[in-house]
Residue frames relative to the residue before (quaternion, step in Angstrom):
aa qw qx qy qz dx dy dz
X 1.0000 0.0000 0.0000 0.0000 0.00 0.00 0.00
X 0.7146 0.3643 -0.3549 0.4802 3.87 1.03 -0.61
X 0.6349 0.6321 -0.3609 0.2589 3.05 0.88 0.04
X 0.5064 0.5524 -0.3183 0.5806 3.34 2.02 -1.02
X 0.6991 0.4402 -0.3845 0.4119 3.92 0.70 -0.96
X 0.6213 0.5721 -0.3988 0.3573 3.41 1.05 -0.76
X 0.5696 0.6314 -0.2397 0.4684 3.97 1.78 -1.09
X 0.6511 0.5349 -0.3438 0.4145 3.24 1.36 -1.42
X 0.7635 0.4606 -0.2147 0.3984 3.56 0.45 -1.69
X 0.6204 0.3717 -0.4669 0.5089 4.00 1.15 -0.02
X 0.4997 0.6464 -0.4190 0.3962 3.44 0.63 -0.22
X 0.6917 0.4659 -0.1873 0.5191 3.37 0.57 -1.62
X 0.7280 0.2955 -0.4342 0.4407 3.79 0.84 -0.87
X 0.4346 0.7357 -0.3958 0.3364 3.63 0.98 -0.49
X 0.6600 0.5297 -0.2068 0.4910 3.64 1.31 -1.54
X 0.7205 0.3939 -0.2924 0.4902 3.68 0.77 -1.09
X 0.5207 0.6079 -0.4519 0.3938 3.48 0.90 -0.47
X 0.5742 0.3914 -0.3242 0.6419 4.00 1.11 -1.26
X 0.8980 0.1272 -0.3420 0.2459 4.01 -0.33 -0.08
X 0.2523 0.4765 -0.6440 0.5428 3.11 1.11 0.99
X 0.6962 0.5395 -0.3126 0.3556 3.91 -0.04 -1.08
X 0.7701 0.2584 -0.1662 0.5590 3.81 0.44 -1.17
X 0.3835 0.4947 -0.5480 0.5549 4.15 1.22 0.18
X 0.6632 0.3123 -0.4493 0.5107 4.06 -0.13 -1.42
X 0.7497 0.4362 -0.4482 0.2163 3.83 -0.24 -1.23
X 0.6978 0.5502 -0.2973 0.3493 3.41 0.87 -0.30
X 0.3494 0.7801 -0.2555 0.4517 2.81 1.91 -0.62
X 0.8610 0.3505 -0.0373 0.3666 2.91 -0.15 -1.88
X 0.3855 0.6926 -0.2969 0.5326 3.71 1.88 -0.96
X 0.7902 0.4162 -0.2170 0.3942 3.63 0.01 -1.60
X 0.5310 0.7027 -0.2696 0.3894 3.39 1.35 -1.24
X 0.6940 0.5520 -0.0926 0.4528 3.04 0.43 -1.87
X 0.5667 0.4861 -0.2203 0.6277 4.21 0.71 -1.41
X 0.8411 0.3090 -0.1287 0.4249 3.76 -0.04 -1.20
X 0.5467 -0.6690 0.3591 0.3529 3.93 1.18 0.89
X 0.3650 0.7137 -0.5633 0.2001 3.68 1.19 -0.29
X 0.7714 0.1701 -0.0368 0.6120 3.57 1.19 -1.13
X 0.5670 -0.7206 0.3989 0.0143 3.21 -0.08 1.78
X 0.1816 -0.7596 0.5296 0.3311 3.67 -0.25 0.51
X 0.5333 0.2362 -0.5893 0.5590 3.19 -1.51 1.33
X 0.5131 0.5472 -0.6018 0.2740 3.62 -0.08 -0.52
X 0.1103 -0.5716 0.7542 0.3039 3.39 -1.61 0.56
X 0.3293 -0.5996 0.7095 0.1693 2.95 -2.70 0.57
X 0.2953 -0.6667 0.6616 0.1746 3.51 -1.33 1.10
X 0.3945 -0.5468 0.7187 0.1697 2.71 -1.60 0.93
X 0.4328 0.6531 -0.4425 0.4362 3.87 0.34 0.52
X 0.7665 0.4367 0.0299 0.4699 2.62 0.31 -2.37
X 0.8011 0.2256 -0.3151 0.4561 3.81 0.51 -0.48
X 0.5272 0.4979 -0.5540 0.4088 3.51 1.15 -0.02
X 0.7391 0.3729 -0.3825 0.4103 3.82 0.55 -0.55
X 0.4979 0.5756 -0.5153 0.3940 3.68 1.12 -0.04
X 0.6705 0.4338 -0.2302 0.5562 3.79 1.20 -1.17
X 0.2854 -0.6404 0.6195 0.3531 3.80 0.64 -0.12
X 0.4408 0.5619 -0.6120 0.3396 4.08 0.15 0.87
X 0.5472 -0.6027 0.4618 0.3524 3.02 -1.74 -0.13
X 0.5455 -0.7425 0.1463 0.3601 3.65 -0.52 0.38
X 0.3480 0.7943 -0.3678 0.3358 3.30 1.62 1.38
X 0.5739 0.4869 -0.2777 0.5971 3.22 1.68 -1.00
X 0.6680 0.5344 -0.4159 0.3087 3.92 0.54 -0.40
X 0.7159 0.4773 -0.2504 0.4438 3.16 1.20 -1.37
X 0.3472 0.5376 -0.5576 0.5288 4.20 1.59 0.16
X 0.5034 0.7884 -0.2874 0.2060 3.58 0.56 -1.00
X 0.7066 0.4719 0.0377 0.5259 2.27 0.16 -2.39
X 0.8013 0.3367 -0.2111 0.4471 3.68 0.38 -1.58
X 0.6250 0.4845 -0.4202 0.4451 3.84 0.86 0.58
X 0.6582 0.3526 -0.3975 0.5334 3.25 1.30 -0.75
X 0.5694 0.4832 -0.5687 0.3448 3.95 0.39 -0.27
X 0.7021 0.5375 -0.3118 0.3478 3.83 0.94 -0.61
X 0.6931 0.2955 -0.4282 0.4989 3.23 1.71 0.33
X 0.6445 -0.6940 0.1737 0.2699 3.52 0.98 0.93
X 0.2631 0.7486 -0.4471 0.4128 2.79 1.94 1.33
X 0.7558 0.0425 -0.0840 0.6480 4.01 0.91 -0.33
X 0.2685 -0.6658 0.6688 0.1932 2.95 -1.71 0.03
X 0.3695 -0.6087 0.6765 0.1878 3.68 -1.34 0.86
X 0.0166 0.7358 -0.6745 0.0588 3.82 -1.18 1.04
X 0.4050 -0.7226 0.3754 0.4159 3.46 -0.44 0.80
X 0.7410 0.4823 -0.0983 0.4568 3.48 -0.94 -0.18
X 0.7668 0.3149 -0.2067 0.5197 3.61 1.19 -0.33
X 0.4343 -0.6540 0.5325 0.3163 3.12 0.86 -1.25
X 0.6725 -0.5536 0.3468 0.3480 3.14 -1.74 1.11
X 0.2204 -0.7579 0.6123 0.0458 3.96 -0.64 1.49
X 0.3873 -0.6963 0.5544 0.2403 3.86 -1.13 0.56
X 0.5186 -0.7204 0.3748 0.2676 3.58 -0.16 1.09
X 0.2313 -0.6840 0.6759 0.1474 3.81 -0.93 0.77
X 0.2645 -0.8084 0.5201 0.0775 3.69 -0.58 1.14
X 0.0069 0.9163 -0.3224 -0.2373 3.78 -0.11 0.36
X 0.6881 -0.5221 0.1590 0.4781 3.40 -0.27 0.30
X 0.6929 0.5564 -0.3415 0.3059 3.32 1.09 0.36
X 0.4527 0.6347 -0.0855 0.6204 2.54 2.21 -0.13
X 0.6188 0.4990 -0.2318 0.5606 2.90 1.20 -0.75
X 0.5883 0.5283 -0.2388 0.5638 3.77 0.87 -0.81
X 0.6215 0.4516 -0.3198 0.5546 3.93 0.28 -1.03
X 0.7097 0.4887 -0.2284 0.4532 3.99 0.31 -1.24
X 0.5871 0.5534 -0.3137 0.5006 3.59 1.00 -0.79
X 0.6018 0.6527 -0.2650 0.3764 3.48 0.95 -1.49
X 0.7129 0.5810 -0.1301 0.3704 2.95 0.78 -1.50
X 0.6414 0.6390 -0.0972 0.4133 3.02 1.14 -1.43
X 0.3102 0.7293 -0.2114 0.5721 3.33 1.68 -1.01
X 0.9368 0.1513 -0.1028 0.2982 3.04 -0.94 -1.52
X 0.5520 0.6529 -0.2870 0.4320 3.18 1.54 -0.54
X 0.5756 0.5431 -0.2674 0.5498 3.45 1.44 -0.72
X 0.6879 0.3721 -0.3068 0.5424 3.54 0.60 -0.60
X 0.6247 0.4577 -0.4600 0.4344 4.04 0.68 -0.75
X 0.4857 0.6453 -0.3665 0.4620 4.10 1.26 -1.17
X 0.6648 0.4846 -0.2666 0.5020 4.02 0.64 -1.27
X 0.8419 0.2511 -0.2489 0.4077 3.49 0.00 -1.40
X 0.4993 0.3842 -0.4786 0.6116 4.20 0.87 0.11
X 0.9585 -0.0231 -0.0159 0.2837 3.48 -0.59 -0.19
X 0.1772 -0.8062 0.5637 0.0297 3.66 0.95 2.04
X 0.8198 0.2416 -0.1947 0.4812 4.13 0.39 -0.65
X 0.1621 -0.6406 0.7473 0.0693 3.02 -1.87 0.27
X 0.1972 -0.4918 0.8406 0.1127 3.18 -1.85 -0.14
X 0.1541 0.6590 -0.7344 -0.0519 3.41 -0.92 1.21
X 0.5896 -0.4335 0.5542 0.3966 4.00 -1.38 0.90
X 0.4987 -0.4963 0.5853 0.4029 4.11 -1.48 0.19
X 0.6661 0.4674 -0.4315 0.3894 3.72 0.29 -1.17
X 0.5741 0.6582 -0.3071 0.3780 3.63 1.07 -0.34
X 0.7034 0.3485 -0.0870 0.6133 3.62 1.01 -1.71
X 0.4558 0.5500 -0.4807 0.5086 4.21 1.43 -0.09
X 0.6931 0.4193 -0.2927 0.5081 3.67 0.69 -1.10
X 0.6233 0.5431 -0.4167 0.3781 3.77 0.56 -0.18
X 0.6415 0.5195 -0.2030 0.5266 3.22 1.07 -1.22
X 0.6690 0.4598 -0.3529 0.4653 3.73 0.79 -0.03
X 0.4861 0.5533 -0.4045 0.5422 3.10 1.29 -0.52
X 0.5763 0.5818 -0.3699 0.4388 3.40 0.22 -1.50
X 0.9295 0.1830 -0.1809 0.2643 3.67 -0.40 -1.34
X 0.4743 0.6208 -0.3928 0.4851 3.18 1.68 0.63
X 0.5414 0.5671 -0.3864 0.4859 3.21 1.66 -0.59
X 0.5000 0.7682 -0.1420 0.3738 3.32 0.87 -1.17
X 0.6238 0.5110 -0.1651 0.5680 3.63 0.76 -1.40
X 0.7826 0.4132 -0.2375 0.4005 3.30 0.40 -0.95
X 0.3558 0.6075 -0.6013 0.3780 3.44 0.46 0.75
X 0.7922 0.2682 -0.2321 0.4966 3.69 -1.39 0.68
X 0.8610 0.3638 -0.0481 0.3521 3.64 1.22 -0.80
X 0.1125 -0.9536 0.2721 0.0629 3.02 1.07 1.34
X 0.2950 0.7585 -0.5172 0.2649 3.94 -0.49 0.98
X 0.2544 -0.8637 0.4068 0.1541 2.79 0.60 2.22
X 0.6493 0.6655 -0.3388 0.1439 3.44 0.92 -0.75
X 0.7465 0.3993 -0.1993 0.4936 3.18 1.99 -0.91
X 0.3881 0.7273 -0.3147 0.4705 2.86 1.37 0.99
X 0.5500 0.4468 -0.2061 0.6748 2.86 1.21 -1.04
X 0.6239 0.5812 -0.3426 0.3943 3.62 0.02 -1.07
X 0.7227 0.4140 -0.2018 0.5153 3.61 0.76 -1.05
X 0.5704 0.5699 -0.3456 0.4800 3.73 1.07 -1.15
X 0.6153 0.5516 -0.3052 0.4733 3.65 0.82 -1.31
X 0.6282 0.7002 -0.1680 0.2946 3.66 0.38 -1.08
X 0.7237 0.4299 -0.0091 0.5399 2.76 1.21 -1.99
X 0.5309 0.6795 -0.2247 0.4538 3.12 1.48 -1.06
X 0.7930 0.3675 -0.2208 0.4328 3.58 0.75 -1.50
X 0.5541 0.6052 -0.2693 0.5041 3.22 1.50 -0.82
X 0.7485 0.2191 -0.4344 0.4506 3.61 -0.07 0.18
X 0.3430 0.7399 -0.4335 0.3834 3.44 1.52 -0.34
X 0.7652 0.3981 -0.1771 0.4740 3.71 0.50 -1.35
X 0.6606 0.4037 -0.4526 0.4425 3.37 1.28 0.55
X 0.2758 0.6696 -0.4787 0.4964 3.50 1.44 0.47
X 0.1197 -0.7323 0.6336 0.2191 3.88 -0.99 0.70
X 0.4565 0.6518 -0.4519 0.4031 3.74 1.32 -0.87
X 0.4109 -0.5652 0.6652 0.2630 3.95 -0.82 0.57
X 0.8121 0.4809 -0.1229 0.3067 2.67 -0.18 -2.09
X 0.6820 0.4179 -0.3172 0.5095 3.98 0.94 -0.62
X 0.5477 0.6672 -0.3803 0.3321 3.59 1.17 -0.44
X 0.7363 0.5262 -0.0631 0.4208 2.94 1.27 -1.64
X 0.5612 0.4532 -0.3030 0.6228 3.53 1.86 -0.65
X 0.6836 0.4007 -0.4959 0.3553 3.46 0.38 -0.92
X 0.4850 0.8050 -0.1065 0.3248 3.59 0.93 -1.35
X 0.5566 0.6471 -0.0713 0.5161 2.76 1.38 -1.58
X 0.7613 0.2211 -0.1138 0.5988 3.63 0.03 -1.62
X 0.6739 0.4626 -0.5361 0.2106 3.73 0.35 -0.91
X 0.7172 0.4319 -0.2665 0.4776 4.09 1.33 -0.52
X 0.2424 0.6486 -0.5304 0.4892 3.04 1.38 0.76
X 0.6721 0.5729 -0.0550 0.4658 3.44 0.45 -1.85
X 0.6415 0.6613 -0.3269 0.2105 3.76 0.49 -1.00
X 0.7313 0.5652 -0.0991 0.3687 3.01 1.36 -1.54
X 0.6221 0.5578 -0.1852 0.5172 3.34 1.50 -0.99
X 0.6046 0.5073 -0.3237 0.5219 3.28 0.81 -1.30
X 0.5837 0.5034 -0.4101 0.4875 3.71 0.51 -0.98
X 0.6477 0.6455 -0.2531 0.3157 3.53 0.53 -1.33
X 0.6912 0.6253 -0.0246 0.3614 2.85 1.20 -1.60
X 0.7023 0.5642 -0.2133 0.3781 2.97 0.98 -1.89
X 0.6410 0.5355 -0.4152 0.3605 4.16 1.13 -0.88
X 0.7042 0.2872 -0.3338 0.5570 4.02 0.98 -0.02
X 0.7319 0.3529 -0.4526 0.3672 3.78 0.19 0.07
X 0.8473 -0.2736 0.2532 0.3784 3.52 -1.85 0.52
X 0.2651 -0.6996 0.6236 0.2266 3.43 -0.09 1.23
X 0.9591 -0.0621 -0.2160 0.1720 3.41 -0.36 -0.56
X 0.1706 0.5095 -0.7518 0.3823 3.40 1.22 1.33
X 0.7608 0.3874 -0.4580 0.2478 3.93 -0.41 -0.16
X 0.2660 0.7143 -0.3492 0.5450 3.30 1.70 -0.12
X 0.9677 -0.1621 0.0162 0.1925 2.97 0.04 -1.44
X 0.0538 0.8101 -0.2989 0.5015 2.46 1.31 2.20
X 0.6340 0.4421 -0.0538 0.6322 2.44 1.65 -1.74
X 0.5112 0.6771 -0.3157 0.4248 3.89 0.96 -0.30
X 0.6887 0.4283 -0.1440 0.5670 3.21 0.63 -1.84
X 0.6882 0.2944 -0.3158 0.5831 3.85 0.09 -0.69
X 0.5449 0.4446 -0.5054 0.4999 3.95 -0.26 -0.16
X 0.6876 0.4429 -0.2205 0.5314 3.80 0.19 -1.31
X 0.7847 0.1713 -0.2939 0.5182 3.49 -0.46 -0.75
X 0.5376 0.4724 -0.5456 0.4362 3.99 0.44 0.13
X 0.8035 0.3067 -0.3054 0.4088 3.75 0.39 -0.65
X 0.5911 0.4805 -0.4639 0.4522 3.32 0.99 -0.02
X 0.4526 0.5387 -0.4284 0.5668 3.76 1.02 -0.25
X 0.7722 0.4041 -0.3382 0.3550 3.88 0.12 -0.80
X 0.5666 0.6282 -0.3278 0.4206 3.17 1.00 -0.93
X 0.6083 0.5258 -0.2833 0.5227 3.22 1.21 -1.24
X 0.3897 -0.6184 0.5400 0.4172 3.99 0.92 -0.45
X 0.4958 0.6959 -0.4415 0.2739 4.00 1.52 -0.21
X 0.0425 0.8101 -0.5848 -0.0032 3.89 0.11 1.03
X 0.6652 0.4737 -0.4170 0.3990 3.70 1.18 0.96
X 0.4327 0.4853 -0.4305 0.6260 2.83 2.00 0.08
X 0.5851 0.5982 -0.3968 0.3772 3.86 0.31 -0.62
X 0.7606 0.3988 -0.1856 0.4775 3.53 0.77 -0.99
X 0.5990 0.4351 -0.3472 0.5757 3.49 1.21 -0.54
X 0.6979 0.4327 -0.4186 0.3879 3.82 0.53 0.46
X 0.6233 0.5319 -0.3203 0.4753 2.97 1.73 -0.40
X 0.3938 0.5555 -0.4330 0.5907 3.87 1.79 -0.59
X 0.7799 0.3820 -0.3693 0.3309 4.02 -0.34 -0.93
X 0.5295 0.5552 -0.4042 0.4980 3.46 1.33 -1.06
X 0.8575 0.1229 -0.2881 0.4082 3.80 -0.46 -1.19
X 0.3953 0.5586 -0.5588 0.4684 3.75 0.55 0.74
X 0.7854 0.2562 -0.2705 0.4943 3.72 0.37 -0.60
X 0.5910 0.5277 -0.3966 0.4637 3.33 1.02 -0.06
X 0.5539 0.5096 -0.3556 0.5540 3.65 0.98 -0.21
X 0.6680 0.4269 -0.3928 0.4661 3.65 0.70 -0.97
X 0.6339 0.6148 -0.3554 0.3063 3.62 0.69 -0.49
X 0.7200 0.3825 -0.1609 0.5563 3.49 1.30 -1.86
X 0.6272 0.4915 -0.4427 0.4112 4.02 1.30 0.43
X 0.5061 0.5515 -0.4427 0.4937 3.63 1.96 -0.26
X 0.7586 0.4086 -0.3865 0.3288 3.54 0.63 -1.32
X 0.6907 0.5366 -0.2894 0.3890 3.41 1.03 -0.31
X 0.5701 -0.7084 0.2396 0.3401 3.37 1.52 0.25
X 0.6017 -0.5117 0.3130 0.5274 3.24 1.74 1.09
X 0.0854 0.8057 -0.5587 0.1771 3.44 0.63 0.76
């Protein structure tokens, strides 16, 4: 019997150990997307183990998960560096994105989203809203992310969540980057029209109409960041 309690209670510390871990990893993920950490920026493994009060083993999983989604780079001798995405890269990743939106539609044309689910959309929505006239790329982004993670959890595929996921915070940082010289509020209200016709698709339970709005959204959003860039 002490032994099963003894299995139970490492187990349980074993579990908080992964959500103390994937709490910092998100942490640091959102940071990074939202300019808090600047690309070029280095990150200390010092400095964020004592910001997280951890030791500096659970950071450097971190560090080595976010460098595997090509969000930093480790350099000896320098330290772990936040990636600068360029716009060609940035174009190739879009591409991708694309098809991934259409592969999201044809595996999984329906849903069932809960109301407390599509209530939390609609808030998004009218925060998105607000921001017209009032330009602050950051809570923008901040919402985009949000909306982003939130239909995510209606994805059952793990594995596509985490690819799709993958490239979409690739993307995060630039766009942010992006957002202080282009049409504050054609992007506003870009982000409107695809919010809206995404939840009316859901409502409908239509999660292939949902994804085809998200394919048209980052298609026209690419045409936009290749005009402001001069057809790059």
């Amino acid at each position: 019997m002490k032994m099963t309690m003894d299995k139970l209670a490492a187990e349980i510390q074993t579990e908080e150990r992964e959500e103390g871990t994937e709490a910092i990893y998100r942490s640091i993920r959102e940071r990074i997307c939202l300019g808090d950490f600047h690309p070029g920026a280095v990150l200390s493994e010092n400095a964020l183990a004592a910001e997280f009060g951890v030791s500096r083993a659970p950071i450097r999983r971190v560090l080595q998960r976010l460098e595997f989604e090509k969000l930093v780079t480790t350099k000896p001798y320098v330290g772990t560096i936040v990636n600068i995405l360029n716009v060609i890269s940035l174009k190739e990743i879009y591409d991708l994105r694309l098809k991934l939106a259409e592969v999201l539609g044809d595996l999984y044309p329906t849903v069932r989203v809960p109301e407390p689910d599509l209530a939390y959309l609609e808030e998004l929505l009218q925060r998105c809203r607000s921001m017209y006239g009032q330009p602050n790329p950051r809570e923008l982004s901040t919402i985009n992310i949000e909306f982003h993670e939130k239909i995510m959890e209606l994805v059952p595929n793990r594995y596509l969540r985490q690819f799709y996921s993958q490239l979409y915070y690739q993307t995060a940082g630039l766009w942010l980057q992006l957002l202080h010289g282009l049409d504050w509020d054609a992007e506003v209200r870009a982000m409107e029209e695809e919010y809206l016709a995404t939840i009316e698709c859901l409502r409908q339970g239509d999660m292939r109409g949902a994804a085809l709005v998200r394919r048209d959204h980052i298609e026209r959003s690419l045409s936009r960041i290749r005009a402001y860039l001069g057809g790059t």
